[in-house]
N, C-alpha and C positions, 0 to 999 in steps of 0.2 A: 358722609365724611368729606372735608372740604380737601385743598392741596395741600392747607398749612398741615391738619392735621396726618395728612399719609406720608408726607416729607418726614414731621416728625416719629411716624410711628418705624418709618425705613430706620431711620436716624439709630433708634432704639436698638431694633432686631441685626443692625450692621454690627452694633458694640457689644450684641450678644455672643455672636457668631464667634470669637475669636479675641477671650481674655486678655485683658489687655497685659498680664504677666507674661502670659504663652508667646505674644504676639511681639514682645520687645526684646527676646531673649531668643527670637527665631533667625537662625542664619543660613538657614538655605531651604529651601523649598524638598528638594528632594535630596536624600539619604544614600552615596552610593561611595564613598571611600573604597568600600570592603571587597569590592566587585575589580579583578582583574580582569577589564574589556578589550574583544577583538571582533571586530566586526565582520566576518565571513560574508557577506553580503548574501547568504542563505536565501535562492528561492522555493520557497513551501508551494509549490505545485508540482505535475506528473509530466515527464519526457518523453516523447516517441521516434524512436530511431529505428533506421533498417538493419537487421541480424541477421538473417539466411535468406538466402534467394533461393527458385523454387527447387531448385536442383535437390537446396540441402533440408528443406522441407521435405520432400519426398523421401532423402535418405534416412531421414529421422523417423519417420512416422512407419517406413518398410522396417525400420531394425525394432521400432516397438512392435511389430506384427509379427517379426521371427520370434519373438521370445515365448510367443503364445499365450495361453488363458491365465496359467498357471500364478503368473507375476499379476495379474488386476486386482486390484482390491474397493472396497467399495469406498466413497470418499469420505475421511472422518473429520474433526473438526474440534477444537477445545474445547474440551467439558465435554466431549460427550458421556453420557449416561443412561441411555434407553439404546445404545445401537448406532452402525455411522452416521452420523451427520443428524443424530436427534441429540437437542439438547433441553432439557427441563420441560416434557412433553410438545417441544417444537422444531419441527423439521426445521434443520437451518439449510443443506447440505444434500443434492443428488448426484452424485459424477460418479467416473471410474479411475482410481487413479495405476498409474505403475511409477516407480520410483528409479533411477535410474545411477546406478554407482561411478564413480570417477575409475572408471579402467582405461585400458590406454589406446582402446576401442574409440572411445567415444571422448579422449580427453580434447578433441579439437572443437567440440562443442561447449565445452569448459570455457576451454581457449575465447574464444571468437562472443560466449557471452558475457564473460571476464573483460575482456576489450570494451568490450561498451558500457558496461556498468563504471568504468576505471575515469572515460571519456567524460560522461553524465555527471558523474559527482565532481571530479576535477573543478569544472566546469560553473557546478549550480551548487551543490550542496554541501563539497567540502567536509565530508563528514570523514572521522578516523574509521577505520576497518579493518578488520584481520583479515578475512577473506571469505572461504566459501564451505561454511564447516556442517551444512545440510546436502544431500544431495538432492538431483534434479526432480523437479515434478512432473511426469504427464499424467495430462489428465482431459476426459473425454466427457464431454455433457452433450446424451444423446435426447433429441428431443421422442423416443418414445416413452420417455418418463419425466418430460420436459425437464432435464438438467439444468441444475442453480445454483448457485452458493449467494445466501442470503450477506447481507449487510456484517461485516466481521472488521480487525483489523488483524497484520499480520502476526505482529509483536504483541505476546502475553508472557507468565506465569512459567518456572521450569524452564523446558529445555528452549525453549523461544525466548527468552527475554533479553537475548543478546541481536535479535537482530534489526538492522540497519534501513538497509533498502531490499528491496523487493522489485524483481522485472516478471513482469506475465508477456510472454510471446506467441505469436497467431502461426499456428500451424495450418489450420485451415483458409481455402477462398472464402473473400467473406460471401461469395456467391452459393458454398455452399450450406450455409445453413440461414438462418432466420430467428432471432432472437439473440440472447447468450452476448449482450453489451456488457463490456467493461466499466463499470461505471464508478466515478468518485462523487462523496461529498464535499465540495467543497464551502465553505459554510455555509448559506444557504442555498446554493445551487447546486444541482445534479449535473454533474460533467462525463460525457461518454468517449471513451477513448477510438480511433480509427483503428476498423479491422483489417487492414493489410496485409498482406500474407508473408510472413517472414518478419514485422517491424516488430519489435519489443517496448514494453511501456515500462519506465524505469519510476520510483516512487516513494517515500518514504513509509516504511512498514509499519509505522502508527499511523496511515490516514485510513477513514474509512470507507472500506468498496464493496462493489459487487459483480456477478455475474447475473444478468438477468436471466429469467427460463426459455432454454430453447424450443422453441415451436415448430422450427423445421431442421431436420437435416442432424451434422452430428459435428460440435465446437470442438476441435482439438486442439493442443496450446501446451508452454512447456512453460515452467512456473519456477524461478529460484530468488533464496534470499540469502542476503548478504550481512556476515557478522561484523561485531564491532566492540568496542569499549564503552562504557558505560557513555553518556552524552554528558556534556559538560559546559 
């Protein structure tokens, strides 16, 4: 086929493409009358701030140690169905969690992670929120059962579908243990969060994370999320 004929043959498949009734009666490319726009300048990535310095890590983790055995539970996970943290024949899930009520014991740790979550969104993500209508999570991933939490997001189905943002904070040195990264996906890269002792990673509760399996030692860390209004 020579140039005359490929010219012509473009020629053709242009005047295909695009009726030429469709194409005289078109006035604008894209469609958005209907759309009241405000541009939050929203950024879709994870924050890391400082929360507790060691003093108040030690306090945290002594007052979860007064309460005893009694409050651990094993860590469960949406949908489970075989037992904690199995779901559909597959362990998603090893930890121990204890849950933690707003009493006026402990409301300055409310306090203090309420402040930085307030900071962060301000800030980045501007998101509306009611406030904090779960209470706190500890939870302990001992590496003699190599402790994990498999790939999840925070926000599902029921009593979760109202929440927002999500902070996970390092109670432990990260000298003390070996394994148990905080990890995101963020499209196609795997991003791992810094384990600093005391810093909190702030986040939005539909991205998807992980804990990876502890190998050494034992991850401990206080886990809360934050409500909100539907998104809009």
């Amino acid at each position: 086929m020579g140039d005359k004929e490929i010219t012509q043959l473009n020629s053709i498949l242009e005047d295909l493409s695009i009726p030429p009734s469709m194409s005289e009666n078109r006035v604008c490319e894209t469609y958005a009358d209907f759309i009241d726009y405000k541009d939050n300048d929203v950024k879709f990535t994870w924050f890391q701030k400082k929360v507790f310095d060691e003093g108040e890590c030690d306090k945290i983790v002594d007052y979860v140690t007064s309460l005893g055995t009694n409050v651990r539970q094993e860590g469960t996970t949406l949908g489970d169905t075989l037992g904690a943290g199995v779901v559909g024949n597959r362990v998603w899930r090893k930890s121990v969690l204890v849950f933690l009520p707003k009493t006026e014991a402990f409301m300055w740790v409310y306090k203090k992670i309420g402040e930085t979550i307030k900071d962060i969104n301000n800030q980045h993500y501007k998101f509306d929120l009611y406030g904090m209508m779960e209470d706190l999570q500890y939870g302990e991933y001992d590496s003699s059962y190599k402790g994990f939490y498999d790939w999840h997001m925070d926000l599902g189905r029921g009593s979760i579908n109202k929440r927002k943002l999500s902070i996970s904070i390092q109670l432990s040195d990260e000298d003390d243990y070996e394994g148990g990264e905080l990890q995101f996906q963020i499209g196609r890269n795997i991003e791992s969060a810094a384990k600093a002792r005391g810093s909190g990673v702030v986040f939005p509760s539909f991205f998807c994370h992980r804990v990876t399996p502890v190998t050494k030692g034992i991850r401990k860390s206080l886990v809360l999320w934050v409500s909100g209004p539907t998104f809009r």
